[in-house]
C-alpha positions as a Python dict, from the first residue, in 0.01 Angstrom:
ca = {
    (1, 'X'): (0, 0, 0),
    (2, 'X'): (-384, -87, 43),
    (3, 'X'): (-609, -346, -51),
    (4, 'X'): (-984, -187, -119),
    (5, 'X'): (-1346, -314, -47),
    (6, 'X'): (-1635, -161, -272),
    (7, 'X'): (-1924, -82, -73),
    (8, 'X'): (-2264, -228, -264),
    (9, 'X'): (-2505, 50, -77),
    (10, 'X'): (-2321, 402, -145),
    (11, 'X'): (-2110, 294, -433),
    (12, 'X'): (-1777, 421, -228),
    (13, 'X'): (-1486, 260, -111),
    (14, 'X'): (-1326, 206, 214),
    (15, 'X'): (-971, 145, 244),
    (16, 'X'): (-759, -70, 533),
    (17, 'X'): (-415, -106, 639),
    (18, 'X'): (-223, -398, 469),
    (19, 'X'): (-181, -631, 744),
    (20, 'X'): (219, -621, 688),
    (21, 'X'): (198, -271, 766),
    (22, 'X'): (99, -295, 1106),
    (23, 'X'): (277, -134, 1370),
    (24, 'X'): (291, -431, 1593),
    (25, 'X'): (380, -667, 1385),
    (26, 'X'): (507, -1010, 1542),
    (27, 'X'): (876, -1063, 1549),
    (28, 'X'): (1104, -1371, 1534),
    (29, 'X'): (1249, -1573, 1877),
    (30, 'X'): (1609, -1448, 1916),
    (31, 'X'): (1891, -1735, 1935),
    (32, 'X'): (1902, -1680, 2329),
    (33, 'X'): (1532, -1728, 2404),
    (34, 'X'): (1519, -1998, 2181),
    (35, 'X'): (1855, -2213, 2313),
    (36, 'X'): (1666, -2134, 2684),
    (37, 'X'): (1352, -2300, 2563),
    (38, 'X'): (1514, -2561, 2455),
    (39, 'X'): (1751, -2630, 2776),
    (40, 'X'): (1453, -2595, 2959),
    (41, 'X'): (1273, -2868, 2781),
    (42, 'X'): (1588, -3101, 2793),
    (43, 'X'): (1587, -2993, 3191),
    (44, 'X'): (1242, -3141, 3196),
    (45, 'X'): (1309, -3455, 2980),
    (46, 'X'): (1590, -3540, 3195),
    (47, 'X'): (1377, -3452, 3505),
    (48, 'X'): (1148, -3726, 3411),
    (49, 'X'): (1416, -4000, 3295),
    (50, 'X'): (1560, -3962, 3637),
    (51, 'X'): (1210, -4021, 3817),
    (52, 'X'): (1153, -4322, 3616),
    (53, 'X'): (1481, -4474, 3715),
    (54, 'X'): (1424, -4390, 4113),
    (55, 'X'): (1094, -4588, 4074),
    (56, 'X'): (1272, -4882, 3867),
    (57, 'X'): (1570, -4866, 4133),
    (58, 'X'): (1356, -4845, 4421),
    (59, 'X'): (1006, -4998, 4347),
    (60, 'X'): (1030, -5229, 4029),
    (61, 'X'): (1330, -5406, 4164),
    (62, 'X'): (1113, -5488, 4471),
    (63, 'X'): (871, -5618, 4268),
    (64, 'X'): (1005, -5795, 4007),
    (65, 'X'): (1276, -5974, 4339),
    (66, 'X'): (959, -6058, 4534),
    (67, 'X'): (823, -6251, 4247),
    (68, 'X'): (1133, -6469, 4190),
    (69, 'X'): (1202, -6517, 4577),
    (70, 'X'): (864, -6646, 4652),
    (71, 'X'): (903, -6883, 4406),
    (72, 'X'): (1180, -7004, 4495),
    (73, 'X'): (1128, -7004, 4865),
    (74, 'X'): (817, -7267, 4726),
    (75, 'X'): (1040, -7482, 4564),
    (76, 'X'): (1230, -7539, 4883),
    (77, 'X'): (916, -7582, 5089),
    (78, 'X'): (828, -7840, 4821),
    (79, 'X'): (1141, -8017, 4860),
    (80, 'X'): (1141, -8069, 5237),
    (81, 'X'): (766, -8185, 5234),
    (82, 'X'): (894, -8479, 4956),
    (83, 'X'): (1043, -8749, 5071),
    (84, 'X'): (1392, -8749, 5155),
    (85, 'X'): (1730, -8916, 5297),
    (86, 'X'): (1916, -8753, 5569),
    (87, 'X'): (2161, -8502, 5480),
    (88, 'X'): (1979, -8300, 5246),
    (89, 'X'): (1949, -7989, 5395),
    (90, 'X'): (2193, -7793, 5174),
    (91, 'X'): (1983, -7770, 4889),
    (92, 'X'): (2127, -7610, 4574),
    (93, 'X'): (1782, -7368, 4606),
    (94, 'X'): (1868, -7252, 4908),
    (95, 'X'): (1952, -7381, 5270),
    (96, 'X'): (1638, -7246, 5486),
    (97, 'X'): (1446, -6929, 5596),
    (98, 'X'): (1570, -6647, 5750),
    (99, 'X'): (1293, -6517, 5994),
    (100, 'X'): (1360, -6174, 6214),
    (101, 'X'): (1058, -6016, 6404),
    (102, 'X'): (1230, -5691, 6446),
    (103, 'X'): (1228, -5640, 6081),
    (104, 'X'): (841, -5676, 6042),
    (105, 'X'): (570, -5907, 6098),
    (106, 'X'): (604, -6255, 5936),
    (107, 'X'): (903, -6155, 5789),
    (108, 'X'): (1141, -6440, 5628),
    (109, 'X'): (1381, -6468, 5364),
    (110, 'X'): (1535, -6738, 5180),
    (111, 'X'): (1917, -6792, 5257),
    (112, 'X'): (2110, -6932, 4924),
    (113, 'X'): (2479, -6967, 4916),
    (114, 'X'): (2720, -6655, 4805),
    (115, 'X'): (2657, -6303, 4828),
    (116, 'X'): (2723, -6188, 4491),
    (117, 'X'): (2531, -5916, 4345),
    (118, 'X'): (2365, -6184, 4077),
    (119, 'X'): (2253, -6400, 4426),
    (120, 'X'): (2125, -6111, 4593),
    (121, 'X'): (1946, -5936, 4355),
    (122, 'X'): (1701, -6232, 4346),
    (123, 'X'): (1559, -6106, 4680),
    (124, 'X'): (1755, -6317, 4885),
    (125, 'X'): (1948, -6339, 5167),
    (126, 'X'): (2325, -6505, 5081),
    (127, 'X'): (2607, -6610, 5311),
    (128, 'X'): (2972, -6556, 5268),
    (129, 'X'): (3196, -6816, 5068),
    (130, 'X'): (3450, -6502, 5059),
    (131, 'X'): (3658, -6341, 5223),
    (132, 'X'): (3527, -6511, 5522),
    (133, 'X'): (3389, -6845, 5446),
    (134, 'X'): (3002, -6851, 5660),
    (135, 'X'): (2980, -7169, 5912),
    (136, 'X'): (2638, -7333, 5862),
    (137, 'X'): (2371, -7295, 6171),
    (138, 'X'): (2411, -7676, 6263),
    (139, 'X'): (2842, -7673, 6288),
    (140, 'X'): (2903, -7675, 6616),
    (141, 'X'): (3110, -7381, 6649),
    (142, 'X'): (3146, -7117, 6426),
    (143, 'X'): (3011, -6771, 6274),
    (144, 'X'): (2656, -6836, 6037),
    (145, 'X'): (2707, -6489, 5819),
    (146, 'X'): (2434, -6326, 5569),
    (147, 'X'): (2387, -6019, 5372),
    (148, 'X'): (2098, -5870, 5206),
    (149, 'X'): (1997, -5562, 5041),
    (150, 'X'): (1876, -5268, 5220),
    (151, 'X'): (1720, -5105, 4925),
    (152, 'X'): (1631, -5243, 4608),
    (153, 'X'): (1627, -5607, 4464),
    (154, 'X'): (1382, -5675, 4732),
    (155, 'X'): (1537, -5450, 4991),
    (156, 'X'): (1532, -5746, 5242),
    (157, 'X'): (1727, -5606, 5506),
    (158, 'X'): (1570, -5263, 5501),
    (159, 'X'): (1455, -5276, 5840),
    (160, 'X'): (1784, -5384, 6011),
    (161, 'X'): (1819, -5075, 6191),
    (162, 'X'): (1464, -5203, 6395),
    (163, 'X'): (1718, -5494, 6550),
    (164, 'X'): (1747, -5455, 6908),
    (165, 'X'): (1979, -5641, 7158),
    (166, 'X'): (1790, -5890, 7285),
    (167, 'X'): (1560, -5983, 6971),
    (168, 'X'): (1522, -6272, 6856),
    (169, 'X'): (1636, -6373, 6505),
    (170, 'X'): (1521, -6748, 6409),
    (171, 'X'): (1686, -6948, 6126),
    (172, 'X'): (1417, -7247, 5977),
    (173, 'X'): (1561, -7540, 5809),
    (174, 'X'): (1397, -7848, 5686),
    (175, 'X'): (1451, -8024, 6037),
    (176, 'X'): (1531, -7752, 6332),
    (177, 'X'): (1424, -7411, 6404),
    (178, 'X'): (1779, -7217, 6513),
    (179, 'X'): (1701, -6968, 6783),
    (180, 'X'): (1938, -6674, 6839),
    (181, 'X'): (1916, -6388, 7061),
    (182, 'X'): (2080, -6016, 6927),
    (183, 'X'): (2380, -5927, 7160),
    (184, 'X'): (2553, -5630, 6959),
    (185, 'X'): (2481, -5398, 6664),
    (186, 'X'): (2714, -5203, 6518),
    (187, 'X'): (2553, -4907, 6301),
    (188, 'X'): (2864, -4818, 6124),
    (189, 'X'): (3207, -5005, 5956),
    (190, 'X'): (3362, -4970, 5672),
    (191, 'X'): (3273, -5228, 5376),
    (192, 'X'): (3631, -5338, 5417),
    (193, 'X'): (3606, -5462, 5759),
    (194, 'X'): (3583, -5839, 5697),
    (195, 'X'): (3667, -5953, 6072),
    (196, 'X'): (3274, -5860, 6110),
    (197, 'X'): (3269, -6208, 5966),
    (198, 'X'): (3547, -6353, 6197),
    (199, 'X'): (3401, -6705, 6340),
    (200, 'X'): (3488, -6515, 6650),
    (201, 'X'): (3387, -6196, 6590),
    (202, 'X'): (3536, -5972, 6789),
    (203, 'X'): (3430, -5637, 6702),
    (204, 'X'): (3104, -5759, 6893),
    (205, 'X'): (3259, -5840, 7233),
    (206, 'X'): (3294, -6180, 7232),
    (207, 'X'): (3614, -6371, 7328),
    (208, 'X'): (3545, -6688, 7272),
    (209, 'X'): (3408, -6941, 7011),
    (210, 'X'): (3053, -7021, 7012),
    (211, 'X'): (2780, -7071, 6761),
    (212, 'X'): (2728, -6725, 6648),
    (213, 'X'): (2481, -6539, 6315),
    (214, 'X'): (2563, -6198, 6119),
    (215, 'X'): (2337, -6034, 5962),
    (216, 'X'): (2527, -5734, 5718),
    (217, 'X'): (2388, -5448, 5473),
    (218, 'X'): (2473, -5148, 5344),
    (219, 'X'): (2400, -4828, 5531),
    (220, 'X'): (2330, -4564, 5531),
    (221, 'X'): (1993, -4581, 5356),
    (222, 'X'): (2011, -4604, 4958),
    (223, 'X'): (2390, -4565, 4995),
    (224, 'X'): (2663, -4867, 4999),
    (225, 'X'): (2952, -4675, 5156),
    (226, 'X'): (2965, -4861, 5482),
    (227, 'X'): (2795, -5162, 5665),
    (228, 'X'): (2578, -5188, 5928),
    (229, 'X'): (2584, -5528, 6143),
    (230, 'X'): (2371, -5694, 6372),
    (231, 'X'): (2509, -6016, 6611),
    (232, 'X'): (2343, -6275, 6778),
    (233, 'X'): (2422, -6575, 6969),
    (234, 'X'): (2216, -6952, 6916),
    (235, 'X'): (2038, -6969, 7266),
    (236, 'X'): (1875, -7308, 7154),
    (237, 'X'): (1739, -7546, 6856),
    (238, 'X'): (1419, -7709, 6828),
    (239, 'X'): (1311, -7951, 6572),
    (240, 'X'): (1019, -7960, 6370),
    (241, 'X'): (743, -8100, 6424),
    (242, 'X'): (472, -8247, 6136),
    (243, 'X'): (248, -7927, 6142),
    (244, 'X'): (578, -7716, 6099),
    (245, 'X'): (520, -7514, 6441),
    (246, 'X'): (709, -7202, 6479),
    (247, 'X'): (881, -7131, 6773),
    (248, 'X'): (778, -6916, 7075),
    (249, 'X'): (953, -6598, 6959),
    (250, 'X'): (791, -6614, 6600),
    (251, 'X'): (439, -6633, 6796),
}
């Protein structure tokens, strides 16, 4: 069938294919090219989900931690520049600042008490109530143990593999600066191996008792199938002074 046009100059008429008689005319998707289009785009949707919760994971956490750490870590700087009786170190804020060169420049973290997910996802450090119950920095014997994240939630201990034997990691409290020196590291143990937290640790070499820090995290990186530890030994104390000088090894 054809439509016709009536040409005004020569009073004939042309004729032209009815477009539905074309040759080529277009056809339908078929039911595989359509369920590939539409795996494809789910592909890409999920693609995109997944990115979004790397960068929450691995970024947002960071931030949002940061934020509620450094506020915190000023309301314990606030409380040990008020006035105060003695005995007031453990604070239910936190007990003091966790400072370790190896792990960056000016780097410190708050210390609270526990290690539960809900402490350290604040972007704090925590020691151990459990299984191994953490001695403080001023007992006089005794094993002062911490964990941290390594990634996410502030990702404070991200840099523990930088720990060397023989670096100084310094622990601040309202009164005295706690200087210890790294002795062992042990890159690898399973996250049941609790006598890591032993007030004599043995697993580091020592024998005896003595006044001793952990530091613990997962490893390895963005994983939380084992633990990586790093051991240090209190070489000496000194107390602050009224300008709040850090020692030597933070210099």
């Amino acid at each position: 069938m054809t439509t016709t046009e009536h040409d005004d100059d020569t009073g004939t008429h042309a004729t032209a294919p009815h477009p539905a008689a074309g040759p080529h005319r277009a056809r339908g998707r078929g039911p595989v090219a359509t369920a590939f289009s539409v795996i494809g785009e789910l592909m890409i949707t999920l693609g995109v989900v997944l990115a979004l919760f790397v960068a929450y994971s691995l970024w947002w956490t960071n931030v949002l931690a940061d934020r509620q750490a450094r506020r915190e870590g000023d309301t314990v700087r606030r409380q040990w520049a008020a006035p105060s009786g003695p005995g007031a170190l453990d604070t239910a804020d936190g007990i003091g600042f966790l400072h370790v060169p190896a792990m960056g420049r000016n780097f410190e973290v708050l210390v609270k008490k526990g290690t539960s997910t809900d402490v350290l996802n604040q972007g704090v450090a925590g020691y151990y109530t459990d299984p191994v119950a953490s001695a403080m920095p001023w007992d006089r014997t005794g094993n002062f143990t911490t964990a941290a994240h390594r990634d996410g939630h502030g990702a404070k201990f991200h840099n523990i593999d930088k720990v060397r034997k023989g670096d100084a990691v310094v622990f601040e409290t309202r009164d005295t600066w706690y200087v210890y020196r790294v002795f062992a590291v042990l890159d690898q143990t399973s996250k049941y191996d609790v006598h890591v937290l032993d007030p004599v640790p043995r697993e580091s070499g020592v024998r005896r008792p003595g006044r001793y820090i952990t530091l613990t995290t997962c490893t390895p990186v963005f994983t939380s199938e084992y633990r990586y530890i790093v051991w240090g030994e209190l070489v000496r104390t000194q107390k602050v002074d009224a300008h709040r000088t850090p020692p030597p090894e933070l210099g």
